[in-house]
C-alpha positions as CSV (number, residue, x, y, z in Angstrom):
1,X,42.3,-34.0,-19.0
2,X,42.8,-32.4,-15.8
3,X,46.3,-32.6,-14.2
4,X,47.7,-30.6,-11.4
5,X,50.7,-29.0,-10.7
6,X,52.8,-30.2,-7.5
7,X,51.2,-28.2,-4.4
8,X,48.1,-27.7,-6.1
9,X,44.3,-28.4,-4.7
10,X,41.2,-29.0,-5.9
11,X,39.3,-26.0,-5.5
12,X,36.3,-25.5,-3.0
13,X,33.7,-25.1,-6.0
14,X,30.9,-22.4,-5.6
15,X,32.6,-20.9,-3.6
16,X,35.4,-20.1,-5.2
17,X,33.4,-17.8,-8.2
18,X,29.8,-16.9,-9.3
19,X,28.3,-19.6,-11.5
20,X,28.2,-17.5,-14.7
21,X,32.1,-16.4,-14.1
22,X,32.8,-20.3,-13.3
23,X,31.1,-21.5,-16.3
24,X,32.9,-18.8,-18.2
25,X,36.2,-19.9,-17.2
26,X,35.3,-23.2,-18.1
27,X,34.2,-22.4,-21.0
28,X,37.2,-20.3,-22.7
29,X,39.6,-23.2,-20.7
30,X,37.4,-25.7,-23.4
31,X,37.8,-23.8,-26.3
32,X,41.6,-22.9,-25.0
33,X,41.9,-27.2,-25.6
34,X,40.2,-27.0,-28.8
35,X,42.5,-24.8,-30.1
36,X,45.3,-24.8,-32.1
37,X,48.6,-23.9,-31.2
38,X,47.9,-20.4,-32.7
39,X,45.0,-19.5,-31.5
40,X,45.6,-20.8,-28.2
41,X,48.4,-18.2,-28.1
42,X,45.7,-15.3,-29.4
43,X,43.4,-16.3,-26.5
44,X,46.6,-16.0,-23.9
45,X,48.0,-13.2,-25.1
46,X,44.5,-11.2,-25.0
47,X,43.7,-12.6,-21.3
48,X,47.2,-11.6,-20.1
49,X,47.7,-7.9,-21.8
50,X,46.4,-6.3,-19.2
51,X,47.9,-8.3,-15.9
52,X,51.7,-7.2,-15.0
53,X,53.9,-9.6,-14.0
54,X,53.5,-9.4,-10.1
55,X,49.7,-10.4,-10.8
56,X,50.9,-13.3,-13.9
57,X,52.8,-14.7,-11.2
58,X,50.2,-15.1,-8.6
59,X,48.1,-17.4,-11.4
60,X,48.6,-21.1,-11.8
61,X,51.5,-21.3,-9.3
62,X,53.7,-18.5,-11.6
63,X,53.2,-20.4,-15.3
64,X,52.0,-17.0,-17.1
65,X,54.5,-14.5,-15.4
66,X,57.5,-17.3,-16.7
67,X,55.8,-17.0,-20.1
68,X,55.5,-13.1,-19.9
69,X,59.0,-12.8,-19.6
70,X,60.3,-15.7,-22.1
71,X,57.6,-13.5,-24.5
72,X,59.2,-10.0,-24.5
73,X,58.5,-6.4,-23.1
74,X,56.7,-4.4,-23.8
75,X,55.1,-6.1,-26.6
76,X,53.8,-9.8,-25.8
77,X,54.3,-12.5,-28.9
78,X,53.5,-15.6,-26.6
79,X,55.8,-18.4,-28.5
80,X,53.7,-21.6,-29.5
81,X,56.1,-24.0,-27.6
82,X,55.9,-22.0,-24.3
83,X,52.1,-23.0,-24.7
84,X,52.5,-26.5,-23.8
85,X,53.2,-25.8,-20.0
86,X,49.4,-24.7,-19.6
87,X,46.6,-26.8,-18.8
88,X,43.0,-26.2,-18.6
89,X,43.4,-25.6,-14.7
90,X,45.3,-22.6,-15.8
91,X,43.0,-21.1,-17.9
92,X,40.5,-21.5,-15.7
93,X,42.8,-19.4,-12.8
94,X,43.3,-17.0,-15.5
95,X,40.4,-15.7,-16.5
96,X,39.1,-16.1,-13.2
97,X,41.6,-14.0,-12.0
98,X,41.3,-11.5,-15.1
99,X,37.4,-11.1,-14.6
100,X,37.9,-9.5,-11.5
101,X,40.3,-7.3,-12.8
102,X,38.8,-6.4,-16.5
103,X,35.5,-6.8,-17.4
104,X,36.7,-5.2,-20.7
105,X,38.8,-8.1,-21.7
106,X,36.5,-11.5,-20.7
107,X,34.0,-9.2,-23.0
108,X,37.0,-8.6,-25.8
109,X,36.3,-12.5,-25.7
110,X,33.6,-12.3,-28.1
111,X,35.3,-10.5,-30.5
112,X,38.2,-12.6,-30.3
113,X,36.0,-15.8,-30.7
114,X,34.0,-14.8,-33.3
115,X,36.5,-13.8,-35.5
116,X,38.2,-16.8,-35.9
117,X,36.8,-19.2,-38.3
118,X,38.7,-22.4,-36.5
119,X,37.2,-21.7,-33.2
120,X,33.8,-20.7,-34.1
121,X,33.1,-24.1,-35.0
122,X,33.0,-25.3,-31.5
123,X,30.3,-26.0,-28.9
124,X,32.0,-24.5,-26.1
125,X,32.7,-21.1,-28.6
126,X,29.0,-21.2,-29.5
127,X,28.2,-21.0,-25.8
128,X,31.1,-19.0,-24.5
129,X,30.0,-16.1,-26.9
130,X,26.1,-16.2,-26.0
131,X,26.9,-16.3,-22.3
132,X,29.1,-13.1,-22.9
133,X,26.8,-11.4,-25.3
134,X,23.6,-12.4,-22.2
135,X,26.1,-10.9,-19.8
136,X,26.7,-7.2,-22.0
137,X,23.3,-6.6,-22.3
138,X,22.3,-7.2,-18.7
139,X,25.1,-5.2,-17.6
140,X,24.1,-2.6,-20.3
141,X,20.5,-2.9,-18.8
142,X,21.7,-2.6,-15.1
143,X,23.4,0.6,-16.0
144,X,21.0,2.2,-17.2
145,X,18.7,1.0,-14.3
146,X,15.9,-1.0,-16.2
């Protein structure tokens, strides 16, 4: 299930992310797998809107910016061919890398998720989605300092 890319470590663990971001990376890289070929390129095309290509390329040794540009510009239609390059490592240095840039889109996740009848049917959705919906309301909570 997991494969790496030449050049490529394990990564350090904890250290590397928060446990909730880590287990929400690993969750959305699980029900990335799950996924159809069509929804997988739904998910991708909704975590990489808002990177440009100088950030795509510093993900997953360059495999996003390569599909950014085979996909078009300005509008992104991610092809469902150029979806078998990426692995689950690559989700995970996605939205790992996306949560620190947009909180907006990891919580555009539920929305996403829950709209689609194929993916709602899986564990890792179920999860992924409560997690997010948890995280909203504290955040919601925080900001209004209760």
């Amino acid at each position: 299930m997991k494969s790496r890319r030449k050049g490529q470590e394990d990564s350090p663990g904890p250290s590397r992310s928060s446990g909730a971001s880590d287990s929400i990376s690993r969750l959305v890289s699980e029900v990335y797998e799950e996924a159809p070929p069509i929804e997988r390129t739904r998910l991708l095309e909704h975590l990489m809107r808002p990177l440009g290509v100088l950030s795509l390329a510093v993900v997953a040794n360059g495999v996003f910016s390569r599909i950014r540009f085979v996909s078009g510009w300005p509008e992104m239609q991610i092809r469902t061919e150029d979806i078998d390059v990426v692995r689950a490592d690559d989700v995970i240095a996605l939205v790992d890398y996306v949560q620190q840039a947009s909180t907006e889109v990891i919580d555009g996740l539920v929305q996403l998720v829950s709209t689609s009848p194929v993916l709602t049917g899986s564990a890792a959705a179920a999860l992924l989605i409560t997690i997010l919906v948890q995280r909203a309301r504290s955040n919601r909570r925080d900001e209004r300092g209760t």
